[in-house]
C-alpha positions in Angstrom: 0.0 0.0 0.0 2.4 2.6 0.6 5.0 1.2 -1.7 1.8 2.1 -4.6 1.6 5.7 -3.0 5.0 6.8 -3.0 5.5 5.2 -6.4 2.7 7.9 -8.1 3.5 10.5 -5.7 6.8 10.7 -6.6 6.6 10.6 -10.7 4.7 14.3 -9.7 7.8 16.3 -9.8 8.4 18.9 -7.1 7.6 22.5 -7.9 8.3 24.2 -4.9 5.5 26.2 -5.5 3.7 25.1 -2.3 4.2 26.4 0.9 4.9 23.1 3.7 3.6 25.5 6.7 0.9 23.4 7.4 -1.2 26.2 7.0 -5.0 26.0 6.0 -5.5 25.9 2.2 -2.1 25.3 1.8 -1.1 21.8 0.7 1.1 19.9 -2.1 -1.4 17.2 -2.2 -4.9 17.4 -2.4 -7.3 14.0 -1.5 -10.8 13.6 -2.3 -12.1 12.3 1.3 -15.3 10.6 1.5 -15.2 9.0 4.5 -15.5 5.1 3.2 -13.3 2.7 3.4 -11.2 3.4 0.2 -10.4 7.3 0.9 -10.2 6.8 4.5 -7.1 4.0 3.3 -5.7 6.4 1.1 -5.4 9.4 3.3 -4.0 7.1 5.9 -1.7 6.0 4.1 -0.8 9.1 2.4 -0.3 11.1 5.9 2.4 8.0 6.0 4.5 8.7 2.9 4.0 12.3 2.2 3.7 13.7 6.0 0.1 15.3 7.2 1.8 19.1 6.2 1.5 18.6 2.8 -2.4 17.1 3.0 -5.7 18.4 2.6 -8.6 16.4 2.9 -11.7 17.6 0.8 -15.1 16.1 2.0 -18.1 16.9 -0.9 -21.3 16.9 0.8 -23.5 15.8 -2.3 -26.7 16.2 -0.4 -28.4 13.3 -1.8 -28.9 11.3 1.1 -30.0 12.0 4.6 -27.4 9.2 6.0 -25.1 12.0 4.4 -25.4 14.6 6.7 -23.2 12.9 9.6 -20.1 12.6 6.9 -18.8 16.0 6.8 -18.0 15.7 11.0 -16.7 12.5 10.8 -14.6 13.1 7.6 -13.1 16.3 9.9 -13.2 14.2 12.9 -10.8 11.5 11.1 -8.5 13.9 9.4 -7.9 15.7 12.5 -6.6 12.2 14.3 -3.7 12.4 11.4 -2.9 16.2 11.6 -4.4 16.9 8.5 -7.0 20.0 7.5 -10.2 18.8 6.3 -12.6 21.1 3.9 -16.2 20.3 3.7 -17.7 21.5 0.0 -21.5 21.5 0.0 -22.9 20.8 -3.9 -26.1 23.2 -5.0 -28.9 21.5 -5.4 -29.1 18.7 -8.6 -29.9 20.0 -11.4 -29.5 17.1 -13.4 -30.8 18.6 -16.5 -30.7 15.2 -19.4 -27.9 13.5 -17.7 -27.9 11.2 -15.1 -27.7 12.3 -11.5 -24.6 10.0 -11.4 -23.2 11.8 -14.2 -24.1 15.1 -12.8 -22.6 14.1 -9.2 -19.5 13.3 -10.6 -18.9 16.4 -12.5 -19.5 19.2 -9.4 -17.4 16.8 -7.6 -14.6 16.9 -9.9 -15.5 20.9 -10.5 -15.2 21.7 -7.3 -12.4 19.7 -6.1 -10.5 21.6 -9.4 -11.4 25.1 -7.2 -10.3 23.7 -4.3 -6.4 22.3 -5.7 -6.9 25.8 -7.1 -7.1 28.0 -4.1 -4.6 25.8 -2.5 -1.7 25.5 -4.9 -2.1 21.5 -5.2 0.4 20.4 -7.4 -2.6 16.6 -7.7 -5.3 15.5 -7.0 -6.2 11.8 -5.0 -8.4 9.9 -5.6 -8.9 6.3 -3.8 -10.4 4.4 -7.3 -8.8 0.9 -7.0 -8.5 -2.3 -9.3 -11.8 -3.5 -8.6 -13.2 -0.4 -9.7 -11.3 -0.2 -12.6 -12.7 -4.0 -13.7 -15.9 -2.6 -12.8 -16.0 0.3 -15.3 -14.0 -1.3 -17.9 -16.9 -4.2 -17.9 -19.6 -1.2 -17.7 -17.7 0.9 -20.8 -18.1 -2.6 -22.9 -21.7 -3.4 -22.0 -22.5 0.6 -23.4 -20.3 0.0 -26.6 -17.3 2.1 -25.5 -14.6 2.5 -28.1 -10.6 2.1 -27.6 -10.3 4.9 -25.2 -13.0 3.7 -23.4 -12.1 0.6 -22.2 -8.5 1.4 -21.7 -10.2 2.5 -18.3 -9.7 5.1 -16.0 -5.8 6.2 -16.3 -3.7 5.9 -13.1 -2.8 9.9 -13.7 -4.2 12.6 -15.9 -4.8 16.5 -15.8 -7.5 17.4 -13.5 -8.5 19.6 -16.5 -7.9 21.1 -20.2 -7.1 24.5 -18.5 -3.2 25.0 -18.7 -1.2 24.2 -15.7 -4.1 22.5 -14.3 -3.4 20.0 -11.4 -2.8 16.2 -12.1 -5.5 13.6 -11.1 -3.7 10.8 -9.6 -5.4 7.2 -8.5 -2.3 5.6 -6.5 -4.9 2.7 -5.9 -5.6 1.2 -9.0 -3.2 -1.4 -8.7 -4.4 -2.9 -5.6 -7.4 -4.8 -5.0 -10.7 -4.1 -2.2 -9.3 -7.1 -0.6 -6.1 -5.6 -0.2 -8.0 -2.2 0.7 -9.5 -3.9 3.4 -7.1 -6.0 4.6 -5.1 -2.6 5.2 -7.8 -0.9 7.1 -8.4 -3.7 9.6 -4.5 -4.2 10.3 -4.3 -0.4 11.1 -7.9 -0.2 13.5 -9.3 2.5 10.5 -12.9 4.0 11.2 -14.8 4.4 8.2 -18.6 5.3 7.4 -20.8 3.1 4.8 -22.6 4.6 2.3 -26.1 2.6 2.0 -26.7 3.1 -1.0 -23.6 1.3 -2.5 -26.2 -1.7 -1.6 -28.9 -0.7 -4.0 -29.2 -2.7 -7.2 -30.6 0.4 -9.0 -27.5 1.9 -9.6 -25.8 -0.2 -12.4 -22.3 0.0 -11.0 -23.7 -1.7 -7.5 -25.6 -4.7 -9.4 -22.0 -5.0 -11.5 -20.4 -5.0 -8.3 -23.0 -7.0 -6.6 -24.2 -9.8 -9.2 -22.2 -9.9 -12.7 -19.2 -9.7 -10.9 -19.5 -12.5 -8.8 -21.1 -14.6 -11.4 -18.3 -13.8 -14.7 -15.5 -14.8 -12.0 -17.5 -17.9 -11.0 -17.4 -18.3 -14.8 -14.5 -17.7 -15.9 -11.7 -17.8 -13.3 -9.5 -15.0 -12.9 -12.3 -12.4 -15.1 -11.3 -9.8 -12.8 -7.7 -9.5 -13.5 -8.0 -10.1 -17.1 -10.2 -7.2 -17.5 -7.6 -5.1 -16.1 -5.0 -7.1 -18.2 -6.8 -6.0 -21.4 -7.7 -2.4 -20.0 -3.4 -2.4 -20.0 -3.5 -3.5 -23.7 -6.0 -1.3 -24.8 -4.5 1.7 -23.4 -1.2 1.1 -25.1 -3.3 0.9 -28.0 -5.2 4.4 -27.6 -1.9 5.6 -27.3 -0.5 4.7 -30.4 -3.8 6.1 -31.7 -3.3 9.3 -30.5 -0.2 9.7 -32.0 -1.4 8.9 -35.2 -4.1 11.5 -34.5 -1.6 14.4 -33.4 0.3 13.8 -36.1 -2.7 14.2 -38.8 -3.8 17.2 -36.5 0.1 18.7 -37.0 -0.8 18.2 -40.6 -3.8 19.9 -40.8 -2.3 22.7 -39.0 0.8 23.0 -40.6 -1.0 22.9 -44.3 -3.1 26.2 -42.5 0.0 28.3 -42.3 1.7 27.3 -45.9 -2.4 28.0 -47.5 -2.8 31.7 -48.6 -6.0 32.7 -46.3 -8.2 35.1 -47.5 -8.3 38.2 -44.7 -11.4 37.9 -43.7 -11.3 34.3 -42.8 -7.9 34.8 -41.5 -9.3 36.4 -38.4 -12.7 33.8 -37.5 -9.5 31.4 -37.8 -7.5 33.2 -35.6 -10.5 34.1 -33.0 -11.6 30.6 -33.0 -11.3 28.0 -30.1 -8.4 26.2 -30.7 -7.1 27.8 -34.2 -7.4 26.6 -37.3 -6.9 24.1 -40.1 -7.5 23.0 -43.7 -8.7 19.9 -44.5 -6.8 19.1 -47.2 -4.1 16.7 -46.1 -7.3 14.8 -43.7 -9.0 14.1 -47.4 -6.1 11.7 -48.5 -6.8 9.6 -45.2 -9.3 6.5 -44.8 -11.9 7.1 -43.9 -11.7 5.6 -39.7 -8.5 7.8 -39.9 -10.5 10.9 -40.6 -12.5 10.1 -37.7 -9.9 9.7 -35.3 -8.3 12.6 -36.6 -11.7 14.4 -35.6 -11.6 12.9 -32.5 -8.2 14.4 -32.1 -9.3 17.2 -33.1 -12.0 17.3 -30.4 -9.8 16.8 -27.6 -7.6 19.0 -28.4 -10.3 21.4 -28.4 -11.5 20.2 -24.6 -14.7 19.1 -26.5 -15.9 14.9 -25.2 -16.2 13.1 -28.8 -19.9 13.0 -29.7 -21.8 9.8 -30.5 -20.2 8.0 -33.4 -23.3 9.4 -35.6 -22.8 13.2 -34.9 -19.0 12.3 -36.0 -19.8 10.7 -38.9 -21.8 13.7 -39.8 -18.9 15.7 -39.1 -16.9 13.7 -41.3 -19.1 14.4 -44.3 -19.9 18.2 -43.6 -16.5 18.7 -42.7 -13.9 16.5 -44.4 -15.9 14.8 -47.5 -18.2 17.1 -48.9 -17.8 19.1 -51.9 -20.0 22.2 -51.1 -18.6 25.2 -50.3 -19.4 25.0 -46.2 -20.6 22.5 -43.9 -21.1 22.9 -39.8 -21.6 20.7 -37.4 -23.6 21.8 -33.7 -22.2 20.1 -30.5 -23.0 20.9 -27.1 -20.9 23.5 -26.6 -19.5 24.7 -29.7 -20.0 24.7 -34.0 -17.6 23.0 -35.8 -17.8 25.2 -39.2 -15.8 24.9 -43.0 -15.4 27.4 -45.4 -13.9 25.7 -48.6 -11.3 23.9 -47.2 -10.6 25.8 -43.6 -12.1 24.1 -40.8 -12.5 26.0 -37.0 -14.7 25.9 -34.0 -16.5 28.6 -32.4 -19.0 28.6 -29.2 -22.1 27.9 -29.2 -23.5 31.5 -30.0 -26.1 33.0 -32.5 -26.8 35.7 -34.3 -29.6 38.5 -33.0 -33.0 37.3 -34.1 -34.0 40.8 -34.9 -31.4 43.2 -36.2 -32.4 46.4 -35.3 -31.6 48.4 -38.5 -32.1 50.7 -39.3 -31.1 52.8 -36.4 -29.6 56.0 -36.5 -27.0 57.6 -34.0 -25.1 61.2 -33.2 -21.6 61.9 -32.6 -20.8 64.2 -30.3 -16.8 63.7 -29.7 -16.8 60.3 -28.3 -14.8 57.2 -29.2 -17.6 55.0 -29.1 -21.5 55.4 -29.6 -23.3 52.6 -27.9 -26.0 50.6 -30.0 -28.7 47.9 -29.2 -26.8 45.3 -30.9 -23.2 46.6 -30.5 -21.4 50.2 -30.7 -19.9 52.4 -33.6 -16.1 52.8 -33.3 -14.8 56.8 -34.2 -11.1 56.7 -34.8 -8.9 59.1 -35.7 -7.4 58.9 -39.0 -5.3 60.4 -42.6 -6.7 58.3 -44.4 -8.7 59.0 -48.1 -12.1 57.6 -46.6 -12.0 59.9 -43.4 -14.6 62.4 -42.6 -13.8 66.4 -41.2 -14.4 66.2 -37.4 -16.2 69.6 -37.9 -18.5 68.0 -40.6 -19.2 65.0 -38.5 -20.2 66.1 -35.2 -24.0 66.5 -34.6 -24.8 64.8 -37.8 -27.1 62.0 -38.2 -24.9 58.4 -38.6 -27.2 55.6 -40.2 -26.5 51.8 -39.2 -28.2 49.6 -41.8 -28.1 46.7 -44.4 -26.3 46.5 -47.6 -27.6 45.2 -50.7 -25.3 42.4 -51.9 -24.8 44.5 -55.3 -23.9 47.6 -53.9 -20.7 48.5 -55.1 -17.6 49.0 -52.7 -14.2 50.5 -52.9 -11.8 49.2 -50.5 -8.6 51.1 -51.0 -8.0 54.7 -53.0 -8.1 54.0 -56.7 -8.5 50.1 -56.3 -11.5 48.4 -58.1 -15.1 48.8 -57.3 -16.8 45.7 -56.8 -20.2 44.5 -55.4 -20.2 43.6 -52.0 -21.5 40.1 -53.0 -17.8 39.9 -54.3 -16.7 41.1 -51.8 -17.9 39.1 -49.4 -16.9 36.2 -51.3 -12.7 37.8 -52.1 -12.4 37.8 -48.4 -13.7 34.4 -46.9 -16.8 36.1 -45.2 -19.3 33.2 -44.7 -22.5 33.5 -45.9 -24.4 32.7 -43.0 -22.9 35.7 -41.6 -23.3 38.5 -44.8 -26.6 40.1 -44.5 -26.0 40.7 -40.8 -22.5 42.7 -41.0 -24.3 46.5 -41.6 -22.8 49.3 -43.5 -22.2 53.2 -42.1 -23.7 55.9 -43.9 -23.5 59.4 -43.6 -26.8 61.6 -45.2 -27.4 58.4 -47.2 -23.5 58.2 -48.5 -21.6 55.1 -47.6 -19.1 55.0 -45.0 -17.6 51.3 -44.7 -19.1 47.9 -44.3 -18.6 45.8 -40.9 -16.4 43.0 -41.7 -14.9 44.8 -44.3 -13.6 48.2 -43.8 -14.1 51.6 -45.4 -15.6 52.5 -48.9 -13.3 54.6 -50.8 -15.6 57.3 -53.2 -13.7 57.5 -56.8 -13.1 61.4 -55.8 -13.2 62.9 -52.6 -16.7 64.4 -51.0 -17.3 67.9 -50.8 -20.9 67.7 -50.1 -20.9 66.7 -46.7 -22.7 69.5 -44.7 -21.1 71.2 -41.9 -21.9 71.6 -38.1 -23.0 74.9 -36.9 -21.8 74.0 -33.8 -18.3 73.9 -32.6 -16.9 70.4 -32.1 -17.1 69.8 -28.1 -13.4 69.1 -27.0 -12.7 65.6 -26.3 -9.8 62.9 -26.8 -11.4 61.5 -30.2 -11.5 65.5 -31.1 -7.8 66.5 -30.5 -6.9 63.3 -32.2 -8.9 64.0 -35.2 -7.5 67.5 -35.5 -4.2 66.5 -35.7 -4.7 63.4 -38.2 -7.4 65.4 -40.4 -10.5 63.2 -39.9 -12.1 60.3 -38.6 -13.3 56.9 -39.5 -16.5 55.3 -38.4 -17.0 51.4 -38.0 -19.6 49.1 -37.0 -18.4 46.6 -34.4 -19.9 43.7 -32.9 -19.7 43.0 -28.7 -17.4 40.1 -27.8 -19.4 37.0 -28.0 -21.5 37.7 -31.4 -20.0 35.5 -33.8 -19.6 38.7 -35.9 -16.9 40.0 -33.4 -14.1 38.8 -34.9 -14.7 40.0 -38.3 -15.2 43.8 -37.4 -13.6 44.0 -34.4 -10.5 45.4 -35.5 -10.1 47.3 -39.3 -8.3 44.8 -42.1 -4.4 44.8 -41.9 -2.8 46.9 -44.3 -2.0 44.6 -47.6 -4.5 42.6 -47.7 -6.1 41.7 -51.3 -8.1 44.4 -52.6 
């Protein structure tokens, strides 16, 4: 037993960063503390090889069960004996929401025991899962159809979670059995509680536990350890797999940076979570390879790989098709393609109403708020900027733009529809008619997403304030540079925010 715990504590290497005061909420390791028999082993034992200064015990009051409401005191109770601090963590109430309560159980636990490794500079976090558990899921994962990754099991050590620097998860248990478990707690006199309803066959972990268990080893001598046996195989195998995957994600990456991206596109790419890539060298694969390399794709993202029909979908939207875009909606983000450039983006959508047209006055400041998002003023030489003087108290109109309205990007440089536009610069379509135009008494100004329409000659037309132009930063500015420049910008969230939150970079195709 403590042979197994100093063996994974000490592939964590040392940081330093943790304090060994003793101190409340300080701590270099971090144990989820139930109060059964398994935890209650583990922290004994890990008070023995690690000392009870570098422990804290967490105890997370789930709330599901009145027998629960004595844990928390005897969880404190127990750590106390051993020197060790114990937090008690009570969950909101279940909101279970489509998933199981299970499901949902496990996830605040592992949420919050991330905030707690958090706030006390945990380098891991224990927990007491041991080989019987790990037969028990692996048997479970097979009976629900899991895949390779699946039934490699629960690994022995992982990160906590996709955040960077995140703490480790360790499991220093898994390669000992309940017996052995047991046999520890009774030779060291261990108090521990028991949790009732690990004895009811609702739950299908219990009746694996409690029937098929039994039964398969009656069966089949040994079933136990050769579930783990294969678990060991198959993990080897997932991680071969995921090679193979990185490598085709490197691919797809690398093929993104050598591809000439139109400017537009460039910057949804660069906004979105994760980067970009271009499918083009995942085409040449078979086709289980392109799903793995979407499953690769996927974790690299922090996404869990969908059901194997949502990523077959995927596979066609995103890798096979021919059309010019495909998307794909998961839980929590859109995986989107634009000829061959593939990205993901949160789950957001556009305003169901756009508010346009609207109309708005400057008065001198950088920014004019608007229902839907705010117009940017900035100070600028260039060809398509207005006269402060003949800006300010003038009516600005937000609205739409036809697609064959024609638009000037640069000083001199070809007139083109803003259908063409659109299309030159890698703006998707499901996007277009909601990036407005800026006009001025009916004469336009720029195009969101876009940038500023440059009139064949300059305007003289424009009327001028009566008023003087009430000092202010944006003012002073536009003195000195000879004008201003008005753009349309999207808030942060909109999935038009990338494409009009900052002007194009000077260069690009026009």
């Amino acid at each position: 037993m403590l042979a197994a715990v100093a063996q994974c504590l000490s592939a964590v290497p040392e940081t330093g960063a943790v304090p060994s005061s003793g101190a409340p909420g300080s701590a270099r390791w971090l144990l989820a503390f139930s109060g059964g028999l398994d935890s209650t082993v583990l922290l004994h034992a890990l008070v023995r090889v690690a000392g009870p200064r570098a422990v804290l015990a967490v105890h997370v009051r789930h709330g599901l069960q009145a027998a629960g409401d004595a844990w928390p005191q005897h969880c404190v109770a127990q750590a106390a004996l051993l020197g060790v601090p114990c937090a008690v963590v009570s969950l909101p109430p279940a909101q279970v929401q489509g998933q199981g309560l299970e499901a949902w159980a496990r996830r605040e636990r592992y949420r919050v025991l991330a905030a707690q490794a958090a706030q006390s500079g945990a380098q891991a976090v224990l927990t007491a899962h041991h080989a019987d558990d790990q037969a028990e899921t692996v048997l479970l994962r097979l009976a629900r159809g899991a895949g390779v990754r699946g039934l490699a099991g629960m690994p022995a050590r992982r990160p906590l979670s996709d955040e960077a620097g995140a703490p480790l998860l360790l499991r220093p248990l898994l390669g000992l059995t309940r017996a052995q478990v047991a046999d520890y707690a009774q030779r060291h006199v261990l108090q521990w509680v028991e949790d009732p309803s690990n004895a009811n066959l609702h739950h299908a972990r219990n009746r694996v536990r409690l029937e098929v268990m039994p039964a398969l080893s009656q069966a089949v001598p040994g079933a136990p350890a050769n579930l783990l046996r294969a678990a060991g195989h198959l993990a080897e195998a997932r991680q071969v797999l995921d090679e193979i995957a990185d490598a085709d994600l490197a691919a797809a990456r690398a093929a993104l940076v050598s591809a000439e991206v139109p400017v537009a596109l460039r910057r949804l790419l660069a906004a979105s979570v994760g980067g970009g890539l271009h499918r083009g060298p995942w085409r040449a694969l078979s086709p289980a390879r392109q799903r793995l390399a979407l499953r690769g794709w996927l974790e690299a993202i922090g996404q869990a790989p969908p059901p194997l029909s949502v990523l077959s979908e995927a596979q066609r939207q995103l890798i096979q098709a021919h059309a010019a875009s495909g998307e794909v909606a998961l839980a929590e983000v859109t995986l989107r393609r634009l000829r061959d450039w593939l990205w993901a983006e949160p789950r957001t959508s556009l305003p169901q109403h756009l508010p346009w047209p609207m109309q708005a006055v400057w008065q001198g400041e950088a920014f004019i708020a608007l229902p839907d998002g705010c117009l940017r003023v900035s100070p600028s030489r260039s060809a398509a900027a207005i006269p402060a003087e003949a800006l300010h108290g003038q009516a600005i109109q937000v609205q739409a733009v036809a697609a064959s309205a024609r638009l000037r990007l640069r000083p001199g440089g070809m007139s083109r529809s803003l259908k063409h536009w659109h299309q030159a610069m890698g703006v998707p379509v499901w996007l277009r008619a909601a990036l407005p135009g800026v006009f001025l008494n009916g004469r336009l100004l720029s195009v969101a997403g876009l940038g500023d329409h440059h009139p064949r000659a300059a305007a003289s037309a424009v009327p001028v304030g009566h008023e003087t132009p009430t000092p202010g930063a944006v003012n002073e500015l536009a003195a000195h540079h000879g004008g201003v420049l008005l753009r349309w910008e999207a808030p942060p969230g909109d999935p038009r925010h990338a494409l009009c939150a900052e002007p194009p970079p000077e260069g690009h195709p026009v």
